[in-house]
C-alpha positions in Angstrom: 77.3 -14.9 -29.2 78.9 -18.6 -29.7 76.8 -19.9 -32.8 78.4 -19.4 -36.3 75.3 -19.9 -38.2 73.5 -17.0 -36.3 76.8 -14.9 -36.0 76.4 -14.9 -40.3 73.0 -14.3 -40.5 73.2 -11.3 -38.6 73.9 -9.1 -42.0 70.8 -10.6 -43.8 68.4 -9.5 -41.2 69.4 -6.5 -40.6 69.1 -6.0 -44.7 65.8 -7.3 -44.4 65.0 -4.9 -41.6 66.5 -1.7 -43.1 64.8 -2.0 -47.1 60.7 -3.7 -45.3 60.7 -1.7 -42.0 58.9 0.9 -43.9 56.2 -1.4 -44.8 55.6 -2.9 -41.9 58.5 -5.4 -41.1 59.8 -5.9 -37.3 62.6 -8.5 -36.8 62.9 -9.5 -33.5 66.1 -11.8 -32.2 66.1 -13.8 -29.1 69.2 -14.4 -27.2 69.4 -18.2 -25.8 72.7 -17.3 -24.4 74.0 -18.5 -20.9 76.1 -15.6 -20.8 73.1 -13.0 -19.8 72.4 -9.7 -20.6 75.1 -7.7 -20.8 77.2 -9.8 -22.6 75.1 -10.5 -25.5 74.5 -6.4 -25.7 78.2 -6.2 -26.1 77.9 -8.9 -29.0 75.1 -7.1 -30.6 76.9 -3.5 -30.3 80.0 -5.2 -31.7 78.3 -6.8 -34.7 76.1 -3.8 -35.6 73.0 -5.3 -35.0 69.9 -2.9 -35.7 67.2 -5.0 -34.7 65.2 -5.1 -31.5 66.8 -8.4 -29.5 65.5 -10.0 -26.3 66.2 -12.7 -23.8 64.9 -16.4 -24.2 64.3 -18.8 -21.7 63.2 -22.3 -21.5 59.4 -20.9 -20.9 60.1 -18.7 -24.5 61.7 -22.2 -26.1 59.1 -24.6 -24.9 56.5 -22.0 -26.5 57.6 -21.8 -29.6 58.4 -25.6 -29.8 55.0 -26.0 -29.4 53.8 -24.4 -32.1 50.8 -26.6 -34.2 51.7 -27.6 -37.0 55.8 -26.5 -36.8 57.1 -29.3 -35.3 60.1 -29.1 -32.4 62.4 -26.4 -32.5 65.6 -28.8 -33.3 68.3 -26.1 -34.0 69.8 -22.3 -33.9 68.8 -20.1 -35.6 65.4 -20.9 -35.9 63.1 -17.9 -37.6 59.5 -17.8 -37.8 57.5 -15.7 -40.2 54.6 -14.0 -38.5 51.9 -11.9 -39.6 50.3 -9.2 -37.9 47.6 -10.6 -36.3 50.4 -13.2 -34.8 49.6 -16.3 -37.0 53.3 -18.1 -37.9 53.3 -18.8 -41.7 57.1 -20.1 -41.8 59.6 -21.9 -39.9 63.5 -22.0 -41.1 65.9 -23.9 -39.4 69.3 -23.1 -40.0 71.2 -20.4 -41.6 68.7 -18.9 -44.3 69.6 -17.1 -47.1 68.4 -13.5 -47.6 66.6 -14.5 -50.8 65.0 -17.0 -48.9 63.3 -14.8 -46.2 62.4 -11.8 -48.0 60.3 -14.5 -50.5 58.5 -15.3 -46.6 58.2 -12.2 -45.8 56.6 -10.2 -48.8 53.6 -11.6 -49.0 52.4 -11.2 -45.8 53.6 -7.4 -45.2 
């Protein structure tokens, strides 16, 4: 709800989502917000967003961090490319472009 990078790349994912869903593609969004629940599902009715969204915690941030081979989550928006059987191909910190993820994501659907 307060980060401009992940306020803007709202539109690309839910591109993404709406044109690969058909073949496969889920785009899942996790909330690190203070604010709690029903304020980010205000945000997320406001903005239009059409993609499932859940709530992080510092258990879901430490996982993640962890991650062999990824490095440290040092930033939001973070997105990770995974496959279906869970292995994470991708990690993009930052806002990324639309051309950018869809180049990820292809192969893999």
């Amino acid at each position: 709800t307060w980060c401009p990078p992940c306020k803007e790349g709202i539109p690309h994912l839910n591109q993404l989502y709406r044109e690969y869903r058909k073949d496969g593609l889920v785009v899942i969004g996790i909330s690190m917000d203070r604010g709690g629940p029903e304020e980010v599902r205000r945000f997320l009715d406001q903005k239009g967003v059409e993609y499932i969204n859940v709530m992080g915690n510092e258990e879901v941030f430490q996982a993640y961090s962890g991650l062999p081979g990824l490095g440290k989550i040092q930033g939001i928006p973070t997105a990770f490319i995974v496959d279906r059987e869970g292995r994470v191909h991708k990690k993009f910190v930052g806002l990324t472009s639309k051309q950018t993820l869809e180049a990820a994501i292809k192969p893999i659907l």
